[in-house]
C-alpha positions as CSV (number, residue, x, y, z in Angstrom):
1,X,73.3,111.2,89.0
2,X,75.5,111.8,91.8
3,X,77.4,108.5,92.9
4,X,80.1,107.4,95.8
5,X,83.7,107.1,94.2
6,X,84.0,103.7,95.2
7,X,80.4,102.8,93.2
8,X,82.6,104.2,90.2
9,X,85.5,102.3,90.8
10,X,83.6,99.0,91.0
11,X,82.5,99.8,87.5
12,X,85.8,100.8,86.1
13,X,86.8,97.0,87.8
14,X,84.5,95.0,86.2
15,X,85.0,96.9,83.1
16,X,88.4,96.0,83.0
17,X,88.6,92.7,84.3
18,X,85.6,91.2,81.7
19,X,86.2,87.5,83.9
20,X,83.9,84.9,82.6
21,X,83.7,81.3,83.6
22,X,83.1,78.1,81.1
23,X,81.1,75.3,82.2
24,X,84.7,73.6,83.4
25,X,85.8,76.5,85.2
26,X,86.9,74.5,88.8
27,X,85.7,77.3,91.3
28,X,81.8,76.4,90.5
29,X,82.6,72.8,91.5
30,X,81.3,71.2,95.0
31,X,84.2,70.0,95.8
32,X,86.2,73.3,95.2
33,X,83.3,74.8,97.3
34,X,83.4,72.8,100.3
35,X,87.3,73.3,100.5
36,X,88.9,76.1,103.0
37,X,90.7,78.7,101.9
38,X,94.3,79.5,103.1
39,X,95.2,82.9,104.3
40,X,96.8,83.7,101.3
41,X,93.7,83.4,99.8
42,X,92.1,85.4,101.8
43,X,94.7,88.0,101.7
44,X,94.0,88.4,97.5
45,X,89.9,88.8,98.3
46,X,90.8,91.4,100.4
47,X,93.1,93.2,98.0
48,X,90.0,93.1,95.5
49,X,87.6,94.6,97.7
50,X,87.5,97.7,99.1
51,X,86.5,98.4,102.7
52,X,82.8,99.1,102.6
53,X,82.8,95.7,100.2
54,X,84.7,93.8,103.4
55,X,82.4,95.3,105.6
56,X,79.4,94.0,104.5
57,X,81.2,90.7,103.0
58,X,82.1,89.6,106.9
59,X,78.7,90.9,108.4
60,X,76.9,88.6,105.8
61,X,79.8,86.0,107.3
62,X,78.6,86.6,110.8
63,X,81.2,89.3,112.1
64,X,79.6,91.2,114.4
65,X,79.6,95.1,114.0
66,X,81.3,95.4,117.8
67,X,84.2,93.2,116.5
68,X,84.6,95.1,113.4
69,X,84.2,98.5,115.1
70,X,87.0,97.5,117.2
71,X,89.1,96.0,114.7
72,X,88.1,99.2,112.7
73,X,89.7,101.7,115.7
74,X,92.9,99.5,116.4
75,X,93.9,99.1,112.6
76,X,93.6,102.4,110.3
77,X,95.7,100.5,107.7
78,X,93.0,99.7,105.1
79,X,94.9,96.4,104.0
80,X,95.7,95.0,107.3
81,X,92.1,95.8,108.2
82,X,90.5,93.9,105.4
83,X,92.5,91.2,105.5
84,X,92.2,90.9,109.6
85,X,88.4,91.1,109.5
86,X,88.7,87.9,106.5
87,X,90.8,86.0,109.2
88,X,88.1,87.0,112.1
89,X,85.4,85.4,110.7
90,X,87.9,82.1,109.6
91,X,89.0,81.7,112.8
92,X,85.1,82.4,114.4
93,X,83.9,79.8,112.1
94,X,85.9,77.9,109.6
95,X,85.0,79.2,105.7
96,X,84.2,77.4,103.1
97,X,84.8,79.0,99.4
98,X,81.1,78.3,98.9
99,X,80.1,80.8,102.7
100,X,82.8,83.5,101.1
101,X,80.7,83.2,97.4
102,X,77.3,83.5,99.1
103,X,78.5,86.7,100.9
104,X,79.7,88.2,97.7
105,X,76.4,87.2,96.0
106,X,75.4,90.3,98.7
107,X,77.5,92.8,97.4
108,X,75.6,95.9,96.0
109,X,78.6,95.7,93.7
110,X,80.5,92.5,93.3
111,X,83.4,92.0,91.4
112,X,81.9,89.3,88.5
113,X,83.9,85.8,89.1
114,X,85.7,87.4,92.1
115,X,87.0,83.9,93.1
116,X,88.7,83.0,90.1
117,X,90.7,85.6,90.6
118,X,91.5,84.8,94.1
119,X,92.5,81.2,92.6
120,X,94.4,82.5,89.4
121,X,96.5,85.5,91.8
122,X,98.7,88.1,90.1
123,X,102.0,87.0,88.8
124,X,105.2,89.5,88.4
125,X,106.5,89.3,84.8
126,X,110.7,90.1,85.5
127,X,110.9,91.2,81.8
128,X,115.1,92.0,82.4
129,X,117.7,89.3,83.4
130,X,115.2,86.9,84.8
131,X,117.9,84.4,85.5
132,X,119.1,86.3,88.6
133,X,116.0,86.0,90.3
134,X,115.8,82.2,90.4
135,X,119.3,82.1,92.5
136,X,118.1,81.5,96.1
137,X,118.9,84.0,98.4
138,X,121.9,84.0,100.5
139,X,122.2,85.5,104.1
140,X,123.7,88.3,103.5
141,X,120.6,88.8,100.8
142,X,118.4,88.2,103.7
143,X,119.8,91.0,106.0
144,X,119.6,93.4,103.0
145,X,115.8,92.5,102.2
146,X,114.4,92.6,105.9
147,X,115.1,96.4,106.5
148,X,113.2,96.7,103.3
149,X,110.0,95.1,104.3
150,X,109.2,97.8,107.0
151,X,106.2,96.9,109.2
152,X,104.0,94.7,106.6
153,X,105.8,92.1,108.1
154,X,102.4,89.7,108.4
155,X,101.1,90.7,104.6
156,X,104.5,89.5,103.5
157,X,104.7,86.4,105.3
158,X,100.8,85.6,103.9
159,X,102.2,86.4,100.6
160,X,105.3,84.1,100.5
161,X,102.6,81.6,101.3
162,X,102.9,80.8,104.5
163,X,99.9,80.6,106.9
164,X,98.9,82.6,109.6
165,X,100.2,79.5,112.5
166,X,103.6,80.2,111.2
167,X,103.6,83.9,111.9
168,X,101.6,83.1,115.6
169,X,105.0,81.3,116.1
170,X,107.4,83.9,114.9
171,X,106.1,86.8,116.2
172,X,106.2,85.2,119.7
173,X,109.4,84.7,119.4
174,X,109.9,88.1,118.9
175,X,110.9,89.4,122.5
176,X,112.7,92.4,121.9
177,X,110.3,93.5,119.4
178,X,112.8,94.2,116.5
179,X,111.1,95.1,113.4
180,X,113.9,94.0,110.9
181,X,114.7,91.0,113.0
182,X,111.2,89.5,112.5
183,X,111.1,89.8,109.0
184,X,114.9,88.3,108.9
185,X,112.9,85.2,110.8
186,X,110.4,85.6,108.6
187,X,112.5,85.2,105.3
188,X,114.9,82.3,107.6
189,X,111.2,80.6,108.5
190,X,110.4,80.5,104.6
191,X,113.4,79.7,103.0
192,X,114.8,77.2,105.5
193,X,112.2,75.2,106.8
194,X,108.4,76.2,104.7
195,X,110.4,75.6,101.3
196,X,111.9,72.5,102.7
197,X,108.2,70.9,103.8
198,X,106.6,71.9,100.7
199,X,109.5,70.6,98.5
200,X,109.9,74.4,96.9
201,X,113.3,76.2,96.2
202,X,113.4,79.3,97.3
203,X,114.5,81.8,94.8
204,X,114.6,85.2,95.0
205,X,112.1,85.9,92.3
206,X,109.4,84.6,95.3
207,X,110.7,87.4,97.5
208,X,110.3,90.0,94.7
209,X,106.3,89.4,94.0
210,X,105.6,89.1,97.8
211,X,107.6,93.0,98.0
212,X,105.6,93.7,95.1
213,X,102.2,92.4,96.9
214,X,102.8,94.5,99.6
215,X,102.7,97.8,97.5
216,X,106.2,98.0,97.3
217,X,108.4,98.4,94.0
218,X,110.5,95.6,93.1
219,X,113.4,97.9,91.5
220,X,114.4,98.8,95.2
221,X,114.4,95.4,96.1
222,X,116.8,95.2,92.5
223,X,119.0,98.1,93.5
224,X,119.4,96.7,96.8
225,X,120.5,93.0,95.8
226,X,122.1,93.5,93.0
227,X,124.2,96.7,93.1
């Protein structure tokens, strides 16, 4: 039988992943249900579905096919158009992790326990001198890491955990429209004031998995800092 590559690739997935939940697991929970998910949450689904699996995920949402048409046109970067179409329907009507688990329960091919792994994430393992990455980043760190960030500026900021108010703010701000100067605010935002609130120190090692999230390789961040 002749089959889509993507049909292929969702089998290869939930081959691999094998997820299963115990009777405690805490995403089958009412109270886990009813609460709303932050955009970094919404940024992992997105990364675990591809983009005929978002497309049907927010129509079942109640994204209408004009909005995602357009949205579809204006973004050709798969990732920023998952995770934009996640934060359409959000901001059109407020999810619930119980709404987002009744639209995967309408995937031809769902990922099995998709939410836990939206709750567990994917953690960097810095096998080599991990000390170094728990000093908190200077300045002059800062102005070496913003070139490097290019123009995933947004998926970044989601990814250092910050939501997507903060980044409303900062790219506002942003009158001359200077790439590496928003993601210098961006990294300023987090480590001086979003660290601060949330009583977090801000290492460097935070910096790293949010490159890393982005599809970017750590060892240039590595090379960069610490040669």
């Amino acid at each position: 039988m002749e089959h889509e590559r993507f049909v292929l690739s969702r089998w290869i997935k939930e081959e691999k992943t094998g997820i299963t939940c115990d009777v405690n697991c805490p995403v089958t929970s009412e109270e886990f249900l009813s609460e709303l998910p932050s955009a970094l949450h919404l940024r992992r689904l997105s990364i675990l579905c591809n983009v005929d699996e978002i497309r049907e995920m927010v129509t079942h949402l109640g994204l209408s096919y004009v909005v995602w048409s357009d949205l579809y046109q204006s973004d050709s970067e798969p990732e920023l158009l998952k995770f934009k179409a996640l934060c359409l329907c959000h901001k059109k009507s407020a999810l619930t992790f119980r709404k987002i688990k009744n639209a995967i329960k309408e995937l031809p091919f769902q990922v099995p326990h998709i939410l836990c792994e939206v709750m567990k994430g994917d953690s960097v393992d810095f096998k080599t001198d991990p000390e170094k990455w728990d000093l908190v980043p200077t300045d002059e760190d800062i102005d070496k890491m913003a070139p490097l960030i290019g123009n995933n500026s947004l998926l970044f900021l989601v990814e250092l955990g910050m939501d997507l108010e903060i980044w409303a703010t900062i790219n506002y701000r942003q009158m001359k429209r200077d790439l590496v100067q928003l993601n210098r605010d961006i990294l300023d935002e987090w480590k001086t004031t979003f660290c601060t609130v949330n009583n977090m120190k801000p290492t460097l090692r935070m910096i790293a998995q949010a490159y890393k999230h982005i599809g970017n390789d750590i060892k240039v961040i590595e090379h960069t800092l610490f040669n």
